[in-house]
N, C-alpha and C positions, 0 to 999 in steps of 0.2 A: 395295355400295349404289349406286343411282341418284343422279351428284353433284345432277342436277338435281330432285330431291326437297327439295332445300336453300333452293328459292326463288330470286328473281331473284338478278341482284349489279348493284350501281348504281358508278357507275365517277367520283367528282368530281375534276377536271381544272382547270386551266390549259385557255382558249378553245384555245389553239397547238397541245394535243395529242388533240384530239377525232379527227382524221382518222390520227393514229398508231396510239391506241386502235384504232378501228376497221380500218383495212387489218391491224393485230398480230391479232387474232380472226379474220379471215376466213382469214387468211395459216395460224393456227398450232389454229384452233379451227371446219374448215369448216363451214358449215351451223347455226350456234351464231345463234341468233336477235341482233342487236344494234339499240338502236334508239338515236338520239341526243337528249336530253329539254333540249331548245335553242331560242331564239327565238319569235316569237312563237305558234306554232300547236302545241305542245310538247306532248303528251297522254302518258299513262302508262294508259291505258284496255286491256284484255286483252292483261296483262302473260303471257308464257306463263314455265314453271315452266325453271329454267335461263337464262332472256334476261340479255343485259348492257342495262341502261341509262346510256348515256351522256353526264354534266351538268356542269357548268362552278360554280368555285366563285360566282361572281355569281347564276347562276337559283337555284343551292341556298340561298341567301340570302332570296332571293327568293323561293321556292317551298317553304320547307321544310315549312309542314302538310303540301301535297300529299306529297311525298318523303316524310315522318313516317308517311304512313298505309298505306304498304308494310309489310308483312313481309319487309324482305330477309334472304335467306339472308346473303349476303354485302355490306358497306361498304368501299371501297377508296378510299383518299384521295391521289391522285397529287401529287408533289411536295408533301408531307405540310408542309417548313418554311412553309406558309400561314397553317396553323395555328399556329404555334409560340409565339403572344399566346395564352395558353389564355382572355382576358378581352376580343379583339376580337370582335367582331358574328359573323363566318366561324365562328371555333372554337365558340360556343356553340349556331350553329343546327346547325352539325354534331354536335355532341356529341346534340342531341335527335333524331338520328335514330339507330332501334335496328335491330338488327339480331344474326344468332347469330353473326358473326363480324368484326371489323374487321381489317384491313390498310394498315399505312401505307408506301408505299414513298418512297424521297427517298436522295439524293444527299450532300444534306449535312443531315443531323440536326441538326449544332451550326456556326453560321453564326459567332455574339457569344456565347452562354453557354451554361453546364448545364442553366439553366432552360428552355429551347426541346426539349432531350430530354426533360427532363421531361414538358412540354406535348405530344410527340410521343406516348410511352408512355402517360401517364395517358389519351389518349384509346382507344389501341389494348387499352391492360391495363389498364384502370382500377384505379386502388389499390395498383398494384406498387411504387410508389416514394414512397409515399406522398403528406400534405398537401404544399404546393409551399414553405411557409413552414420544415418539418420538412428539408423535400430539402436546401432550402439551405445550411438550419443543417450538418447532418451529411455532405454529401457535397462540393455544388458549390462552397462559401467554401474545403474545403480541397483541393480539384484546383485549383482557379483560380489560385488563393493560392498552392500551391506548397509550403505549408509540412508539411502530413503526407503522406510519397510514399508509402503504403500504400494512400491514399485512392481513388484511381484502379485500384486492383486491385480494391478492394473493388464498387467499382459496377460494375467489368466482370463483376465474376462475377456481381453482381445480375442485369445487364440480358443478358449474353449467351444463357441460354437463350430468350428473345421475341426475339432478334431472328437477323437471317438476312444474315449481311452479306459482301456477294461484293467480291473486287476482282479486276480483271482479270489481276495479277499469280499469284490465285492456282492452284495445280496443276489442272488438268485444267478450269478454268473456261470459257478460253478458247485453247486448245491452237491452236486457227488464226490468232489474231492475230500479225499481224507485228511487229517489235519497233519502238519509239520512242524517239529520240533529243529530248532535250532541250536547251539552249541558251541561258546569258543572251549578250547581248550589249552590252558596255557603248559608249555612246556619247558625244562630247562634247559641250556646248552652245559655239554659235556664241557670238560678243561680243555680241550682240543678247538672245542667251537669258541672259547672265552677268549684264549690267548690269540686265536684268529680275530675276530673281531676286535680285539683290544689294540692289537696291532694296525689292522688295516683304518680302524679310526682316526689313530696316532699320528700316523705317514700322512693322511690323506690330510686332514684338518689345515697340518701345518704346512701344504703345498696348497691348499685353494687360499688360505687367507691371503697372499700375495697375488694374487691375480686377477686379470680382467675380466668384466663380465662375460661373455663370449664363451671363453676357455672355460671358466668359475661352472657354468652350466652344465656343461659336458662332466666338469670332474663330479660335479655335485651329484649325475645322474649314475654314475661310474661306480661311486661311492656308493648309490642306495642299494642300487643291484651287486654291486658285491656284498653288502653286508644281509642282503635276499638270501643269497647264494650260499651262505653261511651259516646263516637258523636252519634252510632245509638240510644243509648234506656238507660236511667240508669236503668231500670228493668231487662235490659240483663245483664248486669256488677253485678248488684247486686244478679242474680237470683232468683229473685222474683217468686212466685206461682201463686195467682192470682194477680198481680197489677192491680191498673189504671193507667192505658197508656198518659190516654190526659194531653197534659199542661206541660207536660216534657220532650221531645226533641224537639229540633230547625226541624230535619230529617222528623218525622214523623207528623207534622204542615206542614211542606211543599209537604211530599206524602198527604195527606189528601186534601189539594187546588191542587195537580196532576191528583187524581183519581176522582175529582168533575169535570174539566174540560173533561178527556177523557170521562165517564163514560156518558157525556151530551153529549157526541157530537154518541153514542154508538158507541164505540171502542173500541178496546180490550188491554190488558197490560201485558206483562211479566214482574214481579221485582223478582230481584236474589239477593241474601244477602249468603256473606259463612259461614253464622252461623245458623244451623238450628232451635235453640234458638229462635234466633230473625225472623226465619220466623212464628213461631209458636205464639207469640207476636202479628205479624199482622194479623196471620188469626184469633185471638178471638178477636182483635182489631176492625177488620172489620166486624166480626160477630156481635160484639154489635152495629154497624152501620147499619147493614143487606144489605152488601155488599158481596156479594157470591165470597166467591175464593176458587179454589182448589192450594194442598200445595204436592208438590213431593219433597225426599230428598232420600237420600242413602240407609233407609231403605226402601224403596216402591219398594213392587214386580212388577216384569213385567209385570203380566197380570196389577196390578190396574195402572202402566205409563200407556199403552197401552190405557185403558178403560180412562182418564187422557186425554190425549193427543187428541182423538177422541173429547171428551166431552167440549174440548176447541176449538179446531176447527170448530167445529160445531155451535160452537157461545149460548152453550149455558151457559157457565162463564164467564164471562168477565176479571175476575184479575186471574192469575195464580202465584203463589209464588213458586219460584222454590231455591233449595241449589245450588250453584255455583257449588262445584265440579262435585255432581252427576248428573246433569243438563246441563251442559254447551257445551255437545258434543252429536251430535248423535240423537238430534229431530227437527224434521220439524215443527216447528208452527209461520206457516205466517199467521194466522189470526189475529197474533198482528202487530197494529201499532206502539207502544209503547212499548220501553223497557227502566226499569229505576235499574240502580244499585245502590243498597240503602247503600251500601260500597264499597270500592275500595280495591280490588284486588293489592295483589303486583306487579301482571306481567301483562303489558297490552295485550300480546297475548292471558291469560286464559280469561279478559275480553270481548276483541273482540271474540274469539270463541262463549263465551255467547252471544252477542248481533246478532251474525248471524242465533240464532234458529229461529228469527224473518225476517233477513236482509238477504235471499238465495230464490237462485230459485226458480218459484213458488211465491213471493210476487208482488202483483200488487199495493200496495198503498205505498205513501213515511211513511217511519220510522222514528220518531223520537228518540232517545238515551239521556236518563236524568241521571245523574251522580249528584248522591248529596253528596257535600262534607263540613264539619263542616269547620266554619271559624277558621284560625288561631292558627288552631292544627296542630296533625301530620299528620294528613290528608292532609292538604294543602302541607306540603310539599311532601309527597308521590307523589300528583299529579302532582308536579314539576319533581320529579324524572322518574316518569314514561313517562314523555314525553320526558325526555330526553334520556332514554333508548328505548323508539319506534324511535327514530332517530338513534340509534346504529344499533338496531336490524335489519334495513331496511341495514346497511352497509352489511353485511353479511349474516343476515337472520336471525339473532338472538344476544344476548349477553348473556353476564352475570350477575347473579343476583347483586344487589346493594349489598354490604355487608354488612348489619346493625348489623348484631352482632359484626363484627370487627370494630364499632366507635370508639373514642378516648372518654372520660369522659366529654368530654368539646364541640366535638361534635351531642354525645349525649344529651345534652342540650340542643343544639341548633336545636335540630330533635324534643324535644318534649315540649320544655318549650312552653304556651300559652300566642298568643300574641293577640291584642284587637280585637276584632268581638264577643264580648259576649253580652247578654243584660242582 
């Protein structure tokens, strides 16, 4: 049968990967009609049979009667965890548009809980897992929980026929990539970073132990990101204008002996930090070094990613500092052989996504992956945690988030009190 008898397919995106989309069609689908339904002159007027239409989750918000009054063949919903609030504004004007086929693709399904694959399927399959209140009950309270380990077999077998799930590990997927080495590397905090930390423990502990949940949450989150903000950099914690940098974190002494070795061997580096503070730290950092890096974050328009992206690949920057979130999905840059997380991420699926801007098709050299993590904080144990939730997540495809704001007083202590690795 003629696929394009199917009707259009409308392509919803993240703004970052409209020109992905499009160079991917032309690249693998030549002469395929694509139009991009963006900005303000946007028309969908003699749509031809087979065209991809390509839109951004914001216009389809915006737009969705118009969107609505297509027959599309096909719905494709890119970086699908957008949706994953099946009750925000996005997921519902998306749900009102029909269509005789939906596809969701996405990286990480289950981000914090079961409920988000839920939201992902019941859009793609409507009905397969049923109400969300039912799902709960029956499935996600006992994989999350731990307590029925059957639980997790039974939803795989549910959900495995809908879904289509590739890793790059597996046989003949990607038979050309080269292999990746991985790497924590622990580091220690200076006396500067101790007495901070020791401090901001101190004050905090003995102000959340009095208080109600609610409040307790907030401070508890307050606390983790500052004592984040302290393994990278005390000028980030402290907000410093202009600091000097050198001589005061363990982290950035050991990126410094990182990017001497790669930068000798000419090679190139992605480092992702989720704090754009702290990436803005390393590019005047390395500016006083005269080490050239470009730096993208959430606010970077499209055209300058684009012109960004290009101007890395090309080889002619060699460090790229990039923001986790707005970073982590949706660009090609295998001219790096080196990717180093200069913080850790609470969910290792957001990490791994990151490390694959570098680690995906297209890369012909092996990768190496540098994770630096502060000795003896809460860093160290996060990194405990998260390996023990990549081993949940591979049960099912995903878990649920650790829950650190529900600790107990005492073991929250023991999540952050600092133990010896300092100099």
């Amino acid at each position: 049968t003629d696929p394009s008898a199917a009707g259009p397919t409308l392509v919803v995106c993240p703004t970052s990967l409209m020109g992905n989309w499009q160079r991917e069609i032309e690249r693998f689908a030549p002469g395929t009609p694509v139009r991009r339904f963006h900005g303000t002159r946007r028309d969908l007027s003699d749509l031809a049979a087979g065209e991809f239409v390509l839109t951004t989750y914001g216009t389809m918000r915006l737009d969705t009667a118009r969107l609505s009054a297509v027959p599309w063949g096909l719905v494709v919903a890119d970086e699908a965890q957008h949706v994953k609030n099946p009750y925000s504004e996005t997921a519902r004007q998306l749900r009102s548009i029909g269509a005789r086929a939906r596809v969701a693709l996405t990286g990480t399904p289950v981000e914090n809980n079961l409920s988000e694959l839920w939201a992902v399927l019941d859009w793609a399959t409507p009905g397969l897992l049923g109400r969300l209140g039912t799902f709960r009950r029956h499935y996600a309270q006992a994989v999350e929980g731990g307590q029925d380990p059957g639980a997790a077999d039974r939803l795989a077998r549910l959900v495995r026929p809908f879904l289509l799930r590739r890793r790059k590990s597996d046989p003949g997927i990607a038979p050309e990539l080269p292999p990746k080495t991985e790497t924590d590397h622990p580091v220690s905090l200076t006396a500067e970073q101790t007495a901070l930390y020791e401090a901001v423990v101190r004050e905090a502990l003995a102000e959340i132990a009095g208080t109600d949940s609610m409040a307790r949450r907030g401070m508890i989150v307050k606390l983790l990101t500052g004592l984040k903000q302290i393994c990278n950099h005390p000028a980030q914690f402290l907000k410093e204008e202009r600091p000097r940098t050198t001589g005061r974190s363990g982290k950035l002494e050991l990126l410094d002996e990182l990017l001497g070795v790669i930068l000798a061997e000419g090679a190139s580096v992605l480092v992702f930090t989720q704090y754009v503070r702290m990436a803005r730290l390393l590019e005047g950092h390395l500016a006083a070094r005269g080490v050239p890096s470009l730096l993208l974050h959430g606010g970077t328009s499209v055209a300058a990613r684009e012109s960004m992206v290009r101007r890395f690949q090309d080889g002619e920057v060699p460090v790229f500092l990039l923001s986790l979130k707005a970073a982590g999905t949706g660009l090609n840059l295998t001219r790096a052989e080196h990717v180093v997380h200069y913080d850790r991420w609470w969910n290792p699926a957001v990490e791994a996504q990151a490390t694959d801007r570098a680690y995906r098709i297209g890369q012909t050299r092996p990768v190496q992956v540098h994770r630096l993590v502060a000795e003896g904080t809460v860093e160290d144990r996060i990194a405990a945690l998260l390996h023990r939730k990549r081993e949940l997540a591979d049960a099912v495809l995903g878990t649920g988030e650790s829950a650190l704001t529900e600790l107990t007083d005492a073991e929250l202590a023991e999540l952050v009190e600092l133990r010896g690795g300092t100099r």
